[in-house]
N, C-alpha and C positions, 0 to 999 in steps of 0.2 A: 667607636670613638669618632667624634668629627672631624673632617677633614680640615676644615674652613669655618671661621668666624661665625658667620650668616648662619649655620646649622645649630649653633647654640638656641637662638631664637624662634628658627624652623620648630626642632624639636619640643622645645616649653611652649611654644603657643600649643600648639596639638591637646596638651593635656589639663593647662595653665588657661585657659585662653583669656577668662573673665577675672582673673587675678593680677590685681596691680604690677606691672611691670616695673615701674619707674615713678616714682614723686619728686617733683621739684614745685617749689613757689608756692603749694599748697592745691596742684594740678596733677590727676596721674594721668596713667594712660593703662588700661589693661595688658595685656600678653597679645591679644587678638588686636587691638588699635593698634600697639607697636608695631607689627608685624604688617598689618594689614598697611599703614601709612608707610612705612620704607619699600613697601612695595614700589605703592605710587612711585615716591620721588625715584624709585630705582628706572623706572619704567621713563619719567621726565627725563631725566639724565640720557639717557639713554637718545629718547627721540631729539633731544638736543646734541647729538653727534658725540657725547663722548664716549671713550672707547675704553675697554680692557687698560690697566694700565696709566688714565691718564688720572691728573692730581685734581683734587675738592678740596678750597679751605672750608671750615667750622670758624666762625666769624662772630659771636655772639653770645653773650653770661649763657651761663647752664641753667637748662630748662629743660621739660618734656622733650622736646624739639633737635634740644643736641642728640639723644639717643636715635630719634628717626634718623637724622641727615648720619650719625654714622653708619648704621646698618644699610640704611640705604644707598648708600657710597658701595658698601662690602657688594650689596645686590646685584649693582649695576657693573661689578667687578673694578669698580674705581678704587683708585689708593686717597684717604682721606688724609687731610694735615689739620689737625688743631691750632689754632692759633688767639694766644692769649688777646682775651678782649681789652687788657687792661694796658699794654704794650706800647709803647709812641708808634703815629704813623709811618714813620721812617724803618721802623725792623720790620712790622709789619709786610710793606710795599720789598722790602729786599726778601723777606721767605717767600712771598709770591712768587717774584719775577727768580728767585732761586731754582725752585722747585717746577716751577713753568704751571701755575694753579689754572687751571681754564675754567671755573665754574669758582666763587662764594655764595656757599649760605651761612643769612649774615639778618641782621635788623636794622632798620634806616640809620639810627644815629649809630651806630658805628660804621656806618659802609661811609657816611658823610665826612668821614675823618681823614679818608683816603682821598689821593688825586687820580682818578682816573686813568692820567696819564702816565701816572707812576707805575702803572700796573696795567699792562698793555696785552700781557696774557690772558687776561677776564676774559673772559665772551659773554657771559651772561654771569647777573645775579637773582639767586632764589632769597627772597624774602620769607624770613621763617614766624611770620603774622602777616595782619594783611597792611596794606600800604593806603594811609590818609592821606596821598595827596596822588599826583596823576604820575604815571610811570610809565617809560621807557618800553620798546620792544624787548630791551636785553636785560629787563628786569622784571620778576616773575613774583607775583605773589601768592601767598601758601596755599589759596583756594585753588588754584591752577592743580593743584594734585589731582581734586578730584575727580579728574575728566581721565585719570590714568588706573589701570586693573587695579586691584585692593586685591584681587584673591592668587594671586603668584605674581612670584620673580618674573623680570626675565632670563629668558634661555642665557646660560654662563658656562662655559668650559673654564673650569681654574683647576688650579693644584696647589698644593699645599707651602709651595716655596712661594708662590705671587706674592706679592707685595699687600697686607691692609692698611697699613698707615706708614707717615712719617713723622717723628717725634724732635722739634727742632729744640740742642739744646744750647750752651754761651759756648763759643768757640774762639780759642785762642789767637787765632787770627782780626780781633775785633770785630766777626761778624759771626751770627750762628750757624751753625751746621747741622744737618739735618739726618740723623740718624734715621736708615730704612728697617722696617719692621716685617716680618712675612707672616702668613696665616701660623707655619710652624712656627715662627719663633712665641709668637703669641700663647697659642694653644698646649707648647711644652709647659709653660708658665701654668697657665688654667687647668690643665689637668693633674697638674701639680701639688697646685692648691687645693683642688676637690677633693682629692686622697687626704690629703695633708689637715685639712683645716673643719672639713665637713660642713661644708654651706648646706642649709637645710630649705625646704621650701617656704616655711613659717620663719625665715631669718630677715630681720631688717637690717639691711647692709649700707651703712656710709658710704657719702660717697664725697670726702672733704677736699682733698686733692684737685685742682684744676686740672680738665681734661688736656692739653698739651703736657703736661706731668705723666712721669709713668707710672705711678701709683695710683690713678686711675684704671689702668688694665684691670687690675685684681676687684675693684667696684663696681664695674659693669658686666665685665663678660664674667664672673664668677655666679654673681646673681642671675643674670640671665642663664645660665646651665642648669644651675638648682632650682631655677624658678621662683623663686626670692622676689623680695623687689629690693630698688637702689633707692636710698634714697638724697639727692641731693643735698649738698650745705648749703643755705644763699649764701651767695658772697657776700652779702653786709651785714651778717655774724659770724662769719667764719675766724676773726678775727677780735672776739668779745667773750673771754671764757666763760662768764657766766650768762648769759643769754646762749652759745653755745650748748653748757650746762644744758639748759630749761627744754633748748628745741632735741637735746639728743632723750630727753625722760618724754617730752609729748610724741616723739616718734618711735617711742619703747627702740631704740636702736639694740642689734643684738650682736654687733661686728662692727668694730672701728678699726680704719688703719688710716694713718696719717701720720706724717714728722714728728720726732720725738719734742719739738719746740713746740705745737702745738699743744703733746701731752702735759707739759710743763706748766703752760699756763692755766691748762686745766687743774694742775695739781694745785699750782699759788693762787689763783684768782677763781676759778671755776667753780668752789664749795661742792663739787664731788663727792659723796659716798657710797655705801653698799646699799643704806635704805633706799639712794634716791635712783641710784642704778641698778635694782635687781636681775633685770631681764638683759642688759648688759653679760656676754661670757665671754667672748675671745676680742683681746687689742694687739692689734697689728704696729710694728711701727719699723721707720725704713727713710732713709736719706741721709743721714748724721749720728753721729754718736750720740747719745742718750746720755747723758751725765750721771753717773750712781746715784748721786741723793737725792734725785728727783725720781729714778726709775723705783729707789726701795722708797720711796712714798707711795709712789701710785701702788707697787702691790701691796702696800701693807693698808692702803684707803678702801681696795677693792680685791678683797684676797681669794674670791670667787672670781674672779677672771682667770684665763689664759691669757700668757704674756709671750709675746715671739719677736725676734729681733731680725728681719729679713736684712739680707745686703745684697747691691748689685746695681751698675751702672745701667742707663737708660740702654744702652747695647746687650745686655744678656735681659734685663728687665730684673726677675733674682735669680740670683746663683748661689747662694748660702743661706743657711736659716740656723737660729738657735732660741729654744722653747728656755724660757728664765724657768730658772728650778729654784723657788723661795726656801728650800734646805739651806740652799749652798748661798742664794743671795746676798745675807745681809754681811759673809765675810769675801766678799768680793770686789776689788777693788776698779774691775776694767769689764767690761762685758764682752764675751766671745763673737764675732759673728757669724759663729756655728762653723758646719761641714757642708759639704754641696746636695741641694736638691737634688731630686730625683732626674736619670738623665741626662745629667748633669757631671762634667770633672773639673776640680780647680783643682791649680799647679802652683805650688810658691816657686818663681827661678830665680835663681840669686846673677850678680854679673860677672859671673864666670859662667854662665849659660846652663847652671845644674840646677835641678830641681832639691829643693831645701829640706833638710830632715826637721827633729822637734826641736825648737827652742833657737832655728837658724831663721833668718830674715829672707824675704825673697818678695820680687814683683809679682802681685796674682795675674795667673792666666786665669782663661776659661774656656771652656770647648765645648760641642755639645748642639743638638737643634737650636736651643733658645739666641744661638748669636748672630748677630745682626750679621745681614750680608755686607754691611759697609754704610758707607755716609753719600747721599746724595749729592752726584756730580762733584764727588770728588775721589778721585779715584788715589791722590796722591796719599792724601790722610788715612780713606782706606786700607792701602797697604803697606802704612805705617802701623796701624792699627789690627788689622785679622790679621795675623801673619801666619805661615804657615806651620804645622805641629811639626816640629822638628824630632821630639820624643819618639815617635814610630815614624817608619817608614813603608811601611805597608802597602799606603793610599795616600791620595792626596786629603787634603783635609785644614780647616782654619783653624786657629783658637784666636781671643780677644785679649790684648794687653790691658788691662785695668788700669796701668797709674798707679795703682798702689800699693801698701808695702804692708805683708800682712808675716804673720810667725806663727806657725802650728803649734799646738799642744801635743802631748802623750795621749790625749784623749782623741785627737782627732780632728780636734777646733781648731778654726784660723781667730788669730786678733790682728785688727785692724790696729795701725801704727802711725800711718798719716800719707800723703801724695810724694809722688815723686817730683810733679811738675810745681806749674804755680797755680792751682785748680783748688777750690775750697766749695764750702759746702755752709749754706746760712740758711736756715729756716726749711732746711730740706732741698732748698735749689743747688742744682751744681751750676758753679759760674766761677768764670774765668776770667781771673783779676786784669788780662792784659784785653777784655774787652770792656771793661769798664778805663781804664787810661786810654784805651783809643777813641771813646765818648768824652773825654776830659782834654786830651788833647787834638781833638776835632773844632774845638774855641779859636777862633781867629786870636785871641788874645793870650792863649797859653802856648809856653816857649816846653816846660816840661813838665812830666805829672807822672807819679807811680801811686799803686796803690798798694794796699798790704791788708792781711786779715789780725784780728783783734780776735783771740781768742773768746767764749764768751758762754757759762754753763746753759744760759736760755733760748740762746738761738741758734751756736755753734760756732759761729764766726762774728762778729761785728763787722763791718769794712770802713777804714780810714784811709784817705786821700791827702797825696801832697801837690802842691800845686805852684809852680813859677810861672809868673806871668812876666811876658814881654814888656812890661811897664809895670814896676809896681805901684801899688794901690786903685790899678784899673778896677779893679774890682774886688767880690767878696765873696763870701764862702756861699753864702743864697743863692750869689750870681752862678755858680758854677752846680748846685743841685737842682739848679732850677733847667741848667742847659744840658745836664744829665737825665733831665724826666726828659727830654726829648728826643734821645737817644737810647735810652736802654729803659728795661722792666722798673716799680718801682724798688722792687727787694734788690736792685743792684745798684740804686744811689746810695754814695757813703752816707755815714749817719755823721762823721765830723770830717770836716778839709781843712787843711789848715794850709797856707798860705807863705812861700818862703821866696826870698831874694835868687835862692839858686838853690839845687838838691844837692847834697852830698855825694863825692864820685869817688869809685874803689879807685886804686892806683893803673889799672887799664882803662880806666875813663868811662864808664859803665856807673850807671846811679847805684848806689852804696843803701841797700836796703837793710842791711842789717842796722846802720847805723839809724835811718828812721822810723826802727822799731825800737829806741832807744829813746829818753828822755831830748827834748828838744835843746837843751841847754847843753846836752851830751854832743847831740846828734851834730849839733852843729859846728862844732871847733875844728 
């Protein structure tokens, strides 16, 4: 079994070597290029000073390219950080200077977005094409690899707790937080699924998810162990279920995982079937709850599939799974999110600090390789968050508080109930209402603003915002989605603002949100 990342691709090249690795854009790369170019850049990194340890962002849409710069990061023993290409400059420049990024590979027009001086821990950037115009010493372009070995790594002492990535995701503080990943916690996840799901060598495996997402893990480094290939979504149909449709039959896809809102629109828009999906067998799906009337569509559209319901925070990656048994489906009103992977123990505790028997409510824990050692530079959220296993006393040992509220079965099964916080869940993304009001009231012009989630069967959440401005009629609803794209992702600008004189306050003086999840004519008296 491997120890580390990097040995997934070691090992497949070896026997793989002229077998497509990775497709994206309509570009692959064999098992033997993959390997052979993360050498390089591991080798570049490397003679550029950085050390065991230090942080890479990935700065650029998904391409052949993303896959070198991660493996090549793992190489070089560096910890990589994905970072959504679509993101305003502003979050951007704070996960850098968070995580202390000393190298982006990145493509011109997105590194042009950034200031420079906002981000003062760069030392250099790798350009992952070659560069049309005259560049910098601190800026390196892709042909520069080939002046570095192709046929080995460099020399790396690692172990299995090192660090391979950081996963930043919304944090309730108004700013993100950056969940740390280790070789193990990854590789408990991967081996997991190997047993579990049986990725095959002739399997074409999706890859829909944006690599800063953790549902990405299961798309690359699964295929790269089986020797598979991935093949990426473009991002400018990821988003069009019937063109989606067209590109998953021309890439005979054999493995989908993605957001059950994804699957959704596949099911309403997508024209979907079993004719036109044959080669289509196992879907994956993981972020949100799945709505029943959508999910007994899809099986009954495509009843030759396998249907699995994973669950689990971007901190354990998954921790439960539950395989849809179409016996029992169509009298089923709520979906399980199964019992714990392999490896793996989830704890319901209720707050009286006891662990919960059938049919009692409790906070899930989780315990196990797969949990995160904590959040980057912060040590306080950390140990708010892994607390220690109080259940035995044996050894020392972490388990991860979830946030949420789950109830066992007789069978074994947890269901999912809802957050304990104020943390929701829209189109698969976790995001935290109170950084989106810190975007909203970051407005020279807004006096106060809360947001709240819209329940919603196609996306999961809808998000609606309230807004009092220091003056009213200074402005409009536009004005303030427009000053939201600049501050956060687009899937975390509300989709309506509505605009009021003052918000409603409970009787401690605290904004009164139940009341503006109430008609406005209510809300307002």
């Amino acid at each position: 079994m491997p120890y580390i990342l990097q040995q997934l691709l070691t090992e497949s090249a070896k026997g793989r070597a002229e077998h497509p690795a990775v497709w994206a854009r309509g570009r692959t790369l064999s098992y033997r290029e993959l390997d052979q170019r993360s050498n390089q850049l591991a080798h570049l990194l490397r003679q550029r000073g950085l050390k065991k340890g230090d942080r890479i962002g990935i700065f650029f849409p998904k391409a052949v390219e993303s896959l070198v710069a991660m493996f090549g990061a793992l190489k070089a023993g560096v910890v990589y950080v994905p970072l959504d290409p679509n993101q305003p400059a502003d979050r951007i420049s704070y996960i850098i200077g968070n995580c202390g990024i000393r190298a982006l590979v990145t493509i011109a027009d997105r590194y042009k977005l950034l200031d420079p001086a906002a981000i003062p821990s760069v030392e250099f950037v790798v350009f992952a094409h070659e560069l049309s115009e005259a560049f910098q010493a601190n800026m390196i372009p892709w042909s520069a690899l080939d002046g570095f070995p192709a046929t080995h790594a460099p020399e790396l002492q690692a172990t299995t707790t090192d660090l391979a990535y950081i996963l930043y995701t919304s944090g309730s503080t108004g700013r993100p937080k950056g969940v740390m990943l280790s070789h193990q916690n990854a590789l408990t996840f991967v081996e997991w699924c190997a047993e579990t799901f049986d990725i095959r060598q002739d399997d074409h495996v999706s890859n829909h998810a944006p690599l800063h997402f953790d549902l990405s893990v299961f798309d690359v480094y699964n295929s790269i162990k089986a020797g598979a290939t991935v093949y990426m979504v473009p991002d400018e149909i990821a988003v069009f279920p019937a063109s989606l449709t067209n590109w998953i039959v021309q890439q005979q896809i054999t493995v989908w995982y993605s957001v059950p809102s994804a699957l959704v629109y596949l099911v309403l828009h997508g024209r979907i079937s079993a004719e036109r999906l044959p080669q289509l067998r196992l879907i994956l799906f993981a972020g949100e709850v799945f709505p029943q009337k959508y999910l007994k569509q899809l099986a009954e559209i495509l009843p030759h599939v396998e249907l699995y319901n994973l669950y689990g925070p971007t901190e354990t990656n998954v921790c439960t799974y539950y395989r849809v048994d179409r016996a029992i489906l169509p009298g089923m009103d709520k979906l399980p999110i199964g019992r714990a992977c392999a490896n793996t123990e989830v704890l319901a505790v209720d707050e009286q600090d006891r662990v919960v028997g059938v049919g009692e409510v409790g906070e899930l824990y989780v315990r196990g390789p797969a949990v995160t050692p904590g959040y980057w530079g912060d040590p306080e959220k950390t140990a708010k968050m892994c607390v220690p296993n109080r259940f035995q006393a044996n050894f020392e040992e972490k388990m991860y508080r979830t946030g949420d509220l789950v109830q066992p079965d007789e069978n074994g099964d947890y269901y999912f109930l809802g957050r304990r916080d104020n943390q929701i869940k829209s189109r698969g993304y976790r995001i935290e209402l109170g950084e989106i009001e810190a975007a909203l009231l970051s407005h020279t012009g807004v006096c106060e603003a809360a947001v709240i989630a819209v329940p919603d069967d196609e996306v999961g959440n809808r998000i609606k915002a309230f807004v009092a401005p220091h003056q009213p009629g200074s402005m409009t609803a536009v004005d303030m989605q427009q000053h939201c794209a600049t501050k956060v992702p687009k899937y975390m600008i509300p989709e309506v603002i509505e605009l009021w004189e003052a918000l409603p306050k409970t009787s401690t003086g605290k904004i009164d949100r139940v009341r503006l999840k109430q008609p406005r004519s209510l809300a307002a008296d």
